[in-house]
C-alpha positions in Angstrom: -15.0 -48.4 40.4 -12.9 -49.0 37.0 -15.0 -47.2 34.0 -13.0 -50.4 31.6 -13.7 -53.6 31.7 -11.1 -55.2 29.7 -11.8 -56.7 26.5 -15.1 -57.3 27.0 -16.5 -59.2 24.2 -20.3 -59.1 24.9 -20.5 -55.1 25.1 -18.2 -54.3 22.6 -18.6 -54.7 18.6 -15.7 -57.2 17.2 -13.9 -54.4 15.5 -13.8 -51.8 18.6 -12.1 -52.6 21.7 -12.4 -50.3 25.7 -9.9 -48.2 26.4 -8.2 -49.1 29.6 -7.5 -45.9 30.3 -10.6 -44.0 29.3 -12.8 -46.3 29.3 -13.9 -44.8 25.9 -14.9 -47.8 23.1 -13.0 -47.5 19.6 -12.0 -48.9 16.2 -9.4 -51.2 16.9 -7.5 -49.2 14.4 -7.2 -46.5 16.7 -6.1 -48.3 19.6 -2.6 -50.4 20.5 -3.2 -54.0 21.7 -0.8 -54.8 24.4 -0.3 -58.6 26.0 1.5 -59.8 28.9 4.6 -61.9 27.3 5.3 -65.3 28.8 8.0 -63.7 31.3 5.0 -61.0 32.6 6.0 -57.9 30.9 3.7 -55.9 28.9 4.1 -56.3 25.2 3.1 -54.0 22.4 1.1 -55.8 19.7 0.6 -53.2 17.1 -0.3 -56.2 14.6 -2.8 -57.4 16.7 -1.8 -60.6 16.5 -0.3 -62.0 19.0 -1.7 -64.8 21.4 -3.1 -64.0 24.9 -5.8 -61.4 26.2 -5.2 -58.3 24.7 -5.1 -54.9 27.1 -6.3 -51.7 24.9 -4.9 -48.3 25.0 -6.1 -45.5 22.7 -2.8 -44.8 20.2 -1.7 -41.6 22.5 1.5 -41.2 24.0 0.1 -39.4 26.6 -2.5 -42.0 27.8 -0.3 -44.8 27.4 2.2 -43.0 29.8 -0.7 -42.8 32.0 -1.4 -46.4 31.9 2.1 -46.7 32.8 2.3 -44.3 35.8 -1.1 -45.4 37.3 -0.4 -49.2 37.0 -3.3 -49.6 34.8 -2.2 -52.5 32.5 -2.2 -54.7 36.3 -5.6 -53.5 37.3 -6.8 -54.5 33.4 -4.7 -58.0 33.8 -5.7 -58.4 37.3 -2.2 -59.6 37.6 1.1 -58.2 38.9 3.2 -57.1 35.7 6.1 -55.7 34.4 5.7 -52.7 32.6 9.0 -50.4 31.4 9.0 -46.9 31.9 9.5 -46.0 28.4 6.5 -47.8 26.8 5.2 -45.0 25.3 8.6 -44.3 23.5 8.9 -48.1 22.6 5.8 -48.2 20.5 6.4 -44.6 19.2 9.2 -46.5 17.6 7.3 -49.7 16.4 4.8 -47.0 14.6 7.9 -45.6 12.9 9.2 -49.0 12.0 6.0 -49.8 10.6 5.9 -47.0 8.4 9.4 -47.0 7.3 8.6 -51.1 6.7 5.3 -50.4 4.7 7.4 -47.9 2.4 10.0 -50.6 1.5 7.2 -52.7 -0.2 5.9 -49.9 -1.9 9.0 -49.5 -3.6 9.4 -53.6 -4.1 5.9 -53.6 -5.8 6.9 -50.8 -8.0 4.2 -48.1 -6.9 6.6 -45.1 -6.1 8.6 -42.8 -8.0 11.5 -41.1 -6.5 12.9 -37.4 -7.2 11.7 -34.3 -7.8 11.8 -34.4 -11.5 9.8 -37.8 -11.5 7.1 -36.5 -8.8 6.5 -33.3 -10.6 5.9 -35.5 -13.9 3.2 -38.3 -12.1 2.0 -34.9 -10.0 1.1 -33.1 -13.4 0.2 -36.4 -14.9 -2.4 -37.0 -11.9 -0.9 -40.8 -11.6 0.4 -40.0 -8.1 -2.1 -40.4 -4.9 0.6 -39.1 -2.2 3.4 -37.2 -2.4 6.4 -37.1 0.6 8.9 -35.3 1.7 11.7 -35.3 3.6 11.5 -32.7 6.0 14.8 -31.3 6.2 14.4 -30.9 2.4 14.3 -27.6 0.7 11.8 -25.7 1.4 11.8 -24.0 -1.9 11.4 -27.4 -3.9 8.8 -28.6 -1.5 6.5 -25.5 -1.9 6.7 -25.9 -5.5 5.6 -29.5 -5.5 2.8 -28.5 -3.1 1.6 -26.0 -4.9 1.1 -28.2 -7.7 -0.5 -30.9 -5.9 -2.6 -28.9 -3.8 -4.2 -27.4 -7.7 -4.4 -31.3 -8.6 -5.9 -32.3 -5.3 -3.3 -34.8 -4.2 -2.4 -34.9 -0.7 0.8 -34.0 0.6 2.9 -35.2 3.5 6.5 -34.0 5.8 7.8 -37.2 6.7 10.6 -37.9 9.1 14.2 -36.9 7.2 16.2 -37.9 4.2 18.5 -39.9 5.6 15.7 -41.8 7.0 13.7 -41.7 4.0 16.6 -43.1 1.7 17.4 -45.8 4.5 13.5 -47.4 3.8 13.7 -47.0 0.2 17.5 -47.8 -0.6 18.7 -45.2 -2.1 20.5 -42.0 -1.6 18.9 -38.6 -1.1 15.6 -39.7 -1.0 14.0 -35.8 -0.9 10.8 -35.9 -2.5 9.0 -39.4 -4.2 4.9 -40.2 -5.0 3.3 -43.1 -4.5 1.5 -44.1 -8.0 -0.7 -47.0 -6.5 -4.1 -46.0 -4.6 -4.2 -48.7 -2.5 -0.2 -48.0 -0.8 -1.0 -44.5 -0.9 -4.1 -44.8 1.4 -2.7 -47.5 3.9 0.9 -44.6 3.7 -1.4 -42.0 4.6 -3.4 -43.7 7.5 0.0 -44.8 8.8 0.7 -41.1 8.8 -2.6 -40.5 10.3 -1.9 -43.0 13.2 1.7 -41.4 14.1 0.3 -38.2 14.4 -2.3 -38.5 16.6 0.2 -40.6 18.6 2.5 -37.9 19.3 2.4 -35.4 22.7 0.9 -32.6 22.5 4.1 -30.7 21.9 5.5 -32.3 19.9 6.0 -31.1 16.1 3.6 -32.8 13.9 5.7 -34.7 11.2 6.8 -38.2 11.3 
């Protein structure tokens, strides 16, 4: 017998969803909403938005590939779908979009500064809430800045590289910036949060 019962809305609080895989009930924060698309394919829905009964997967790479490999999403549709075989990889992307995206309008609303000069500055100052890094950045600069934060109690974050990091923010070697609003710098840093714990166990743990 299936531990899940799929979305069911009498057992299960409005803001947690079952885990097809597990069976496990959680925030819906911590889980990826997938649909079946007109067509019959499974579609990611990190927004949770999209129309259509929603089939929840804790945010794992690993269980999702499960959920692939044991044809769970059909058991939870109770319908024959189309799943692809690189799902997990699919939404890794969408969670790395979503970031990058969420960065962008930081910088459009004004609540980042950019280089190491300027971080140091809102660091010392106390006006920054999170600091990043590129990770292929010096290592050097990037203890230094720690250091400081870490003595101010700001958190710190390795994120993805610099070319990656300057693409989001439109400019050129992007290394280092801080977020100066509270409210980015918390929904930046459960973004982090969300990547993270979505990764495979081996991988490295930066975004």
């Amino acid at each position: 017998m299936e531990r899940f019962e799929a979305e069911n809305l009498l057992s299960v609080p409005s803001t947690h969803r079952q885990c097809i895989v597990t069976g496990d009930t959680l925030p819906c924060a911590q889980m990826v909403r997938f649909v079946t698309s007109p067509d019959g394919c499974i579609t990611p829905d990190l927004q949770q938005k999209l129309p259509g009964r929603g089939l929840w997967v804790t945010a794992n790479h690993d269980l999702i590939r499960q959920a692939v490999a044991r044809k769970q999403f059909a058991r939870a549709a109770r319908a024959s779908v189309e799943v692809s075989d690189d799902l997990p990889e699919r939404v890794s992307a969408l969670l790395h979009r979503q970031f990058f995206n969420l960065l962008g309008l930081v910088r459009k609303a004004g609540g980042i500064v950019l280089g190491s000069a300027k971080v140091i500055s809102a660091v010392e100052k106390k006006q920054a809430f999170l600091v990043l890094h590129a990770a292929d950045g010096s290592i050097d600069e990037r203890g230094k800045i720690d250091r400081l934060a870490h003595h101010c109690q700001i958190e710190t974050r390795s994120v993805s590289l610099v070319a990656e990091l300057s693409a989001a923010l439109g400019k050129e070697n992007v290394v280092h910036c801080a977020i100066i609003d509270k409210g980015w710098a918390n929904r930046l840093s459960e973004t982090c949060d969300r990547i993270i714990r979505y990764q495979p166990k081996e991988e490295t743990r930066i975004i």
